[in-house]
C-alpha positions as CSV (number, residue, x, y, z in Angstrom):
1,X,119.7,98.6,101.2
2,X,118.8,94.9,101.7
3,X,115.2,94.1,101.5
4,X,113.1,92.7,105.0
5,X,113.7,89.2,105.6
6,X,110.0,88.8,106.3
7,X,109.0,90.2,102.5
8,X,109.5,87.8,99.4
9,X,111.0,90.0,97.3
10,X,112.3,88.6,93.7
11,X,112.1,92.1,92.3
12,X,115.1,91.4,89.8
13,X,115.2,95.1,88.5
14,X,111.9,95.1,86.7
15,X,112.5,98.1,84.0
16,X,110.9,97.8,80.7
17,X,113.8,98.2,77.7
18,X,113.5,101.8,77.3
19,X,113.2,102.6,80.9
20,X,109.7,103.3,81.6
21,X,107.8,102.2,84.5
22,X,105.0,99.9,84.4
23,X,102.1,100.1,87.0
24,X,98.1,99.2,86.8
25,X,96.6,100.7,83.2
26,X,94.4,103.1,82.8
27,X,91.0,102.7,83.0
28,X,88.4,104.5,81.4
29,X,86.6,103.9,78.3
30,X,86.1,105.9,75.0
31,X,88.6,109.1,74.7
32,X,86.4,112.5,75.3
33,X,87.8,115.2,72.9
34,X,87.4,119.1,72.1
35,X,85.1,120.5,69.6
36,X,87.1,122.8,66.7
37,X,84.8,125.8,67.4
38,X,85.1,125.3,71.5
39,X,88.8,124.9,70.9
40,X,88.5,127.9,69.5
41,X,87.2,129.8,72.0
42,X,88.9,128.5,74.6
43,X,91.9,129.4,73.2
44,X,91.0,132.7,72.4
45,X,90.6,133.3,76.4
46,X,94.1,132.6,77.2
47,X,96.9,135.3,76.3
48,X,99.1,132.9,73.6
49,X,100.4,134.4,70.8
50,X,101.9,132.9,67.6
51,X,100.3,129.4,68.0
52,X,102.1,127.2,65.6
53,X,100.6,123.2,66.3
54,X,97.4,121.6,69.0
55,X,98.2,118.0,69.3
56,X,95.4,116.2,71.3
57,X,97.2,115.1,74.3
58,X,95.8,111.2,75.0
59,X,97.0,111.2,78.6
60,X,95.4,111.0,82.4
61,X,91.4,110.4,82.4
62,X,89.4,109.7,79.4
63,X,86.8,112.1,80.2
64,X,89.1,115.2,80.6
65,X,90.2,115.9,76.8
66,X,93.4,117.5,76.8
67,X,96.0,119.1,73.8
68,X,99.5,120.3,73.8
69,X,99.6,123.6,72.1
70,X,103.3,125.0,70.5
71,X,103.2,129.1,70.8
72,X,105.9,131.6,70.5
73,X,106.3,132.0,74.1
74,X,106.9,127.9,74.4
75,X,104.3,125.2,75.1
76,X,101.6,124.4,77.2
77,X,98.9,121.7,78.2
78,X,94.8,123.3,77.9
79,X,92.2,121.0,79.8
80,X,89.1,120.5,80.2
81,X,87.7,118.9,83.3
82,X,85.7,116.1,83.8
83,X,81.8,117.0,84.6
84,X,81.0,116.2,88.2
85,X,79.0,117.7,90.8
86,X,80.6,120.7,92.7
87,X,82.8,120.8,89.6
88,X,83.8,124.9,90.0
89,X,84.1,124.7,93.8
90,X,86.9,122.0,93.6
91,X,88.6,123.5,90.5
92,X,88.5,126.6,92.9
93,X,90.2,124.1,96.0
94,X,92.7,122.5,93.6
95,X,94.1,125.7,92.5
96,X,94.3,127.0,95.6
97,X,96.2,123.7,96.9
98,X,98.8,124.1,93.7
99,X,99.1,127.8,93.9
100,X,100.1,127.7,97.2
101,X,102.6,124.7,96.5
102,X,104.2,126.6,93.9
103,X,104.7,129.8,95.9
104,X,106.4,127.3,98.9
105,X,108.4,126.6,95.8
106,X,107.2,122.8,95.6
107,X,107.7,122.0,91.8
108,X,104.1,122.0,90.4
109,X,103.0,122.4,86.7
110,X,102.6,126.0,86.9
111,X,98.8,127.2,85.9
112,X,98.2,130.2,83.1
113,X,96.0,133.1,83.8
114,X,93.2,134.1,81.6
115,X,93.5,137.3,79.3
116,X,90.3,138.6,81.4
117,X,91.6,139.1,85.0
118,X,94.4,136.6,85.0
119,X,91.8,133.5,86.4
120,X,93.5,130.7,86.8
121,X,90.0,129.1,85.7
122,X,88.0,129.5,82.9
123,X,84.4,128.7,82.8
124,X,82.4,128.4,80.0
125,X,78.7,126.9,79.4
126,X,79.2,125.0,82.7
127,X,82.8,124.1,81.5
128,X,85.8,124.4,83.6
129,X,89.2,124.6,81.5
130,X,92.5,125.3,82.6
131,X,96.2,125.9,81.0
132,X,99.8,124.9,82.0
133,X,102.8,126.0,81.0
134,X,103.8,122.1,79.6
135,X,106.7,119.9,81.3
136,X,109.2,118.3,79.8
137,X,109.7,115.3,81.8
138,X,109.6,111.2,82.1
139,X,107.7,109.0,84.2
140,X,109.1,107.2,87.0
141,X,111.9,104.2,86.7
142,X,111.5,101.2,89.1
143,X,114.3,101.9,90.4
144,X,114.6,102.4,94.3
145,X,116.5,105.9,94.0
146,X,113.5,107.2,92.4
147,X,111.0,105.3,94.7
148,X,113.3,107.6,97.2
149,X,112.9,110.4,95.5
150,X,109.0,110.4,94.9
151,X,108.7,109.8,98.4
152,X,110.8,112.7,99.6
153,X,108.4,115.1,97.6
154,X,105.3,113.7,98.8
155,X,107.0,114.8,102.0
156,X,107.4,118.6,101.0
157,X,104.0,118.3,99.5
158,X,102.7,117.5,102.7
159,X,104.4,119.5,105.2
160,X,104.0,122.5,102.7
161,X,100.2,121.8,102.5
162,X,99.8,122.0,106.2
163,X,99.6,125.5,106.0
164,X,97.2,126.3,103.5
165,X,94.1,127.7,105.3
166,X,90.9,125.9,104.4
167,X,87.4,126.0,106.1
168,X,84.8,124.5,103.9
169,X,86.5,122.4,101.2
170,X,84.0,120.6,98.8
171,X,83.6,117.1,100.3
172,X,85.3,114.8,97.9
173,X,85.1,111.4,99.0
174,X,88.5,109.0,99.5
175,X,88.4,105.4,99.0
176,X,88.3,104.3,102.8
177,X,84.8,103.3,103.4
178,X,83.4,104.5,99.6
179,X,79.6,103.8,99.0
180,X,80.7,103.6,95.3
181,X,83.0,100.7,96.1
182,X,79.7,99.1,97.6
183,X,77.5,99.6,95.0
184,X,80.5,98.4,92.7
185,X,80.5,94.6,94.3
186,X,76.4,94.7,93.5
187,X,77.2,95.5,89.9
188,X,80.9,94.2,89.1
189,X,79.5,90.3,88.2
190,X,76.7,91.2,85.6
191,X,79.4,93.6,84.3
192,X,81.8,91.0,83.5
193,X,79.4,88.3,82.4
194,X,78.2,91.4,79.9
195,X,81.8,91.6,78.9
196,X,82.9,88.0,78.5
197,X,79.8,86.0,78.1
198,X,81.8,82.6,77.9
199,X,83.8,83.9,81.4
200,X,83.7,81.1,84.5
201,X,81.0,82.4,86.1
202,X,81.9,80.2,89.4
203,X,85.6,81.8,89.1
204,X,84.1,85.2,89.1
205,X,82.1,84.7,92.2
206,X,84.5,83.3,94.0
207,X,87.4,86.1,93.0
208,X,84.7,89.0,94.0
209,X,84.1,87.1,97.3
210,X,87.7,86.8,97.7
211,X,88.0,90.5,97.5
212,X,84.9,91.7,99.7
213,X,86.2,89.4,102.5
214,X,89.6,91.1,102.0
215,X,87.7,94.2,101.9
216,X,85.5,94.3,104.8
217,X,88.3,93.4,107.7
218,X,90.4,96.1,106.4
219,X,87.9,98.6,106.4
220,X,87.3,97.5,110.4
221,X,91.1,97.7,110.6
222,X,90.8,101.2,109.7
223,X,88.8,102.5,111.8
224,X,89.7,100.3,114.9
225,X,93.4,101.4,114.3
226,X,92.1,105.4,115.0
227,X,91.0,106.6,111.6
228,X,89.0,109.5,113.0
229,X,92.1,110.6,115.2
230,X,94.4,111.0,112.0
231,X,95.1,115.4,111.5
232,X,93.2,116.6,108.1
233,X,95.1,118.2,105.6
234,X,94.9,119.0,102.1
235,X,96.3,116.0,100.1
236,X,97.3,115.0,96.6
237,X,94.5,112.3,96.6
238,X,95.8,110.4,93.5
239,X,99.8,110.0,94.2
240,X,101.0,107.2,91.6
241,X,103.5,107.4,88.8
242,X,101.6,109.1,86.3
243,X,100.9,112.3,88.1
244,X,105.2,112.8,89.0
245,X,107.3,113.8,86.0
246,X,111.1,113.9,86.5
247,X,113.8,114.7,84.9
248,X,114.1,113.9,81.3
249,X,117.4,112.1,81.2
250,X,117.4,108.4,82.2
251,X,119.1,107.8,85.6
252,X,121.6,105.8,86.4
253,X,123.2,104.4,89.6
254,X,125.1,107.7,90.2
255,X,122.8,110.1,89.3
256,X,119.0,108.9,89.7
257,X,116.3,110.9,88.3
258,X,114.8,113.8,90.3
259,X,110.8,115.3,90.4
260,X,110.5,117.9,88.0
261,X,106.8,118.8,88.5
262,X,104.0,117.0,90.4
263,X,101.0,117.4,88.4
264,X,97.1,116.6,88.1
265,X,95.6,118.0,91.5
266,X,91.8,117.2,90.4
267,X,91.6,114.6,93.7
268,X,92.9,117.0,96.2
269,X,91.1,116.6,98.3
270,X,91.3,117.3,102.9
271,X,91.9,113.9,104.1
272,X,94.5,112.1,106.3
273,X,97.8,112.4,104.9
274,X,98.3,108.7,105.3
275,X,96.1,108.5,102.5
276,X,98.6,109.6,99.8
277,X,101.1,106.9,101.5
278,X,98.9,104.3,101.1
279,X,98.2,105.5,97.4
280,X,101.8,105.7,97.1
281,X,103.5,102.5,98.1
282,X,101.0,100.6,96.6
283,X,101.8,102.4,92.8
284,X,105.4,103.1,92.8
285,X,105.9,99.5,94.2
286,X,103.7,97.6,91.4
287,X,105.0,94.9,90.4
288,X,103.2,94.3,86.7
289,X,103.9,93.5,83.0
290,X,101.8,95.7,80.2
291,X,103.0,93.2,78.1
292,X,102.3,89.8,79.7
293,X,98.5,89.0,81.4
294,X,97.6,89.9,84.9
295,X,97.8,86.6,85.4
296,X,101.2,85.9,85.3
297,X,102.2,89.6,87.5
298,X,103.9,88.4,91.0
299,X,101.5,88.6,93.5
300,X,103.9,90.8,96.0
301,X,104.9,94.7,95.8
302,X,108.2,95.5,95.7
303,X,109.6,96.0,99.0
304,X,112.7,97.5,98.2
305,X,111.1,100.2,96.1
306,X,108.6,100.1,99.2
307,X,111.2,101.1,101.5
308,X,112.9,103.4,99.6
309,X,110.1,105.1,99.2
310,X,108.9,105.3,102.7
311,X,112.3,106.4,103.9
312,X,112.2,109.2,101.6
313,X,109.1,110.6,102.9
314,X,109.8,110.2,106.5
315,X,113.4,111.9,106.2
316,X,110.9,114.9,105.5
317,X,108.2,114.6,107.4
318,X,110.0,113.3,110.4
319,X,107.9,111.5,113.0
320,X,104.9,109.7,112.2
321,X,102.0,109.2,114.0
322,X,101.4,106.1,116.1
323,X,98.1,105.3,114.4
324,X,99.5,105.6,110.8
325,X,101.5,102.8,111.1
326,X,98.9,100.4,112.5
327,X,96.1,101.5,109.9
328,X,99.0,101.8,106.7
329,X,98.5,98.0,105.5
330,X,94.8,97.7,105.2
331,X,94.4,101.1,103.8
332,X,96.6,99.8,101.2
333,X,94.3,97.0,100.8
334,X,90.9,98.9,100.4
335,X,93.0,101.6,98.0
336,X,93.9,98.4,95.7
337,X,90.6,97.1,95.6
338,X,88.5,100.3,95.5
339,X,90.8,101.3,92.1
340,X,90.5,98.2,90.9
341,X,86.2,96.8,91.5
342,X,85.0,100.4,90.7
343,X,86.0,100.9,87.0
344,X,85.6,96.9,86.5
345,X,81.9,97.2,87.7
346,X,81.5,100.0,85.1
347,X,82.6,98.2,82.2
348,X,83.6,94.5,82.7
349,X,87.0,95.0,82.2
350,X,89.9,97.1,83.1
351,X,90.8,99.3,80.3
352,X,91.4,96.7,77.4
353,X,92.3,94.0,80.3
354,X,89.3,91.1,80.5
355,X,87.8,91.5,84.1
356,X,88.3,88.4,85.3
357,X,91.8,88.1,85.2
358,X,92.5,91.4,86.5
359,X,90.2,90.9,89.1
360,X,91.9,87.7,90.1
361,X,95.4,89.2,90.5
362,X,94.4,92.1,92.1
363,X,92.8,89.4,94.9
364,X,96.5,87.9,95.2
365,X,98.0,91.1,95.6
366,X,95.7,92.2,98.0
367,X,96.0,88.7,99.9
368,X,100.1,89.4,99.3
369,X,99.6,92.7,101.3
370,X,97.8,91.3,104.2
371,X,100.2,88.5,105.0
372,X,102.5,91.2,104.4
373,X,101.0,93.6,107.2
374,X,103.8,93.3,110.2
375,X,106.6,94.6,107.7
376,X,104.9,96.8,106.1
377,X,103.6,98.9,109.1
378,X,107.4,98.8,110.2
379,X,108.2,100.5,107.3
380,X,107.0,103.7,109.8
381,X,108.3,102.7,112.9
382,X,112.3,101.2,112.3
């Protein structure tokens, strides 16, 4: 498949030596970890027998500690979620979501009861924790076949979704419109300069206005294009690389990796479906370098791991909405910056990445993915 004329592409097959994917770091500060005696009571609660090793797991958010456990009857994951308001009502709607996923036969991480009424949850002192049987799996290559192939399953995801009956769902909020990407632009500056007191403070200003002028058309875009017309439906709400394991064995050209499990449901969330697109494209067609500075990462996606993966979620879902084309490209845009000015704002940089710099190529892929807007919303209508 050749790329669009009208996207730059200059991908170059961008996999790391050992085959591993590289997108946008993590972000969040100091690891959070179990206390011995609360491990042992946790554990205690589920029904594993024979446990052999607990190895703290140092994966997904900071604040959600997490160890892999080796028992007779194999291995599993135990969590413990992050503290946040409604924090049992949305453990409730996230299980429900992957339950019913893993009954349509959708390949989820499955969950493990409790000893005491086989709960998927388990609360404690205001705690929620939660065990899965563990995964052996990779994360994604960049290579197109498995661009295709997380796409497809986004698809089942979605059309298997559909169905799950929902009435009240806790009201997470998306990044479309955020008040906390708002309150992010009043703090991001001060949180740099606290960072990096010898940054450019007249670069920094002019990157952040770079970004909110970015911001603020796209968000118009949005809603102009028919936002509030978009169908509802239970999401992922956090679709990139990181939550998609697939099969262990490296791919090659005649025989590309498939999804073993799709995992971390804490976002799901009811939202437009378009939403997990968006979210989508934007991470499995990063174009970045853990090992070189933001400032050097091309400014552009990939578009051939853009298309792939689009063309593997529409062979599923079939037709697409009229409205999702038109509002795909700037949603792209505010998901980019709203994952990007949020966690800066909170501690002047972006994981160990120095604020500035990130900030700055995040504004030339955002400016990248406006230019690009014409081929990109015909990613859903060729």
């Amino acid at each position: 498949m050749s790329a669009s004329p009208r996207f730059s592409d200059g991908d170059g097959g961008e996999t790391l030596a050992d085959g591993t994917a590289i997108g946008l770091p993590g972000s969040h500060g100091e690891r959070t970890r179990f206390e011995p005696g609360e491990l042992r009571r946790v554990l205690d609660a589920f029904p594993l027998e024979g446990i052999r090793e607990i190895r703290e797991f140092p994966a997904g958010s900071r604040q959600a500690p997490k160890v892999r456990i080796v028992a007779d009857a194999g291995e599993f994951l135990l969590k413990r979620r992050t503290v946040r308001p409604d924090l049992v009502e949305w453990a409730t709607f996230n299980h429900r979501l992957q339950l019913h996923l893993e009954r349509r036969g959708v390949p989820v991480a499955a969950l493990v009861g409790t000893r005491a009424g086989n709960g998927s949850i388990l609360l404690e002192d205001g705690q929620v924790y939660e065990m899965f049987h563990w995964v052996h799996g990779r994360r994604m290559v960049k290579v197109e076949s498995e661009a295709l192939n997380a796409g497809r399953i986004l698809g089942r995801l979605h059309l298997e979704a559909r169905d799950l009956e929902w009435s009240d769902p806790p009201p997470m909020p998306g990044f479309h419109a955020a008040d906390q990407v708002v309150t992010a632009f009043d703090r991001v500056e001060d949180a740099v300069i606290a960072a990096d007191a010898d940054v450019d403070r007249g670069e920094l200003r002019a990157v952040v206005d770079r970004l909110a002028e970015l911001r603020l058309p796209a968000m118009e875009q949005v809603e102009a294009g028919g936002w509030s017309r978009l169908p509802r439906q239970p999401i992922h709400g956090d679709w990139h690389p990181g939550n998609v394991l697939f099969t262990p064995e490296k791919p090659t050209r005649t025989r590309p990796g498939t999804v073993r499990a799709i995992v971390d449901f804490d976002a799901s969330r009811v939202e437009p479906r378009l939403v997990d697109l968006a979210n989508g494209l934007l991470h499995f067609a990063m174009r970045s370098d853990r090992n070189t500075s933001p400032a050097n990462w091309p400014a552009s996606l990939s578009p051939r791991r853009m298309m792939a993966f689009t063309r593997g979620w529409r062979a599923v879902v079939g037709e697409v909405i009229e409205e999702e084309a038109l509002i795909l490209p700037p949603l792209m845009l505010e998901c980019l910056i709203a994952e990007s000015i949020v966690p800066v704002a909170k501690t002047g940089r972006f994981a160990v990445v120095p604020g500035l710099p990130f900030l700055a190529m995040v504004a030339r892929k955002a400016t990248w993915i406006d230019e690009a807007a014409a081929p990109i919303r015909e990613l859903l209508v060729r």
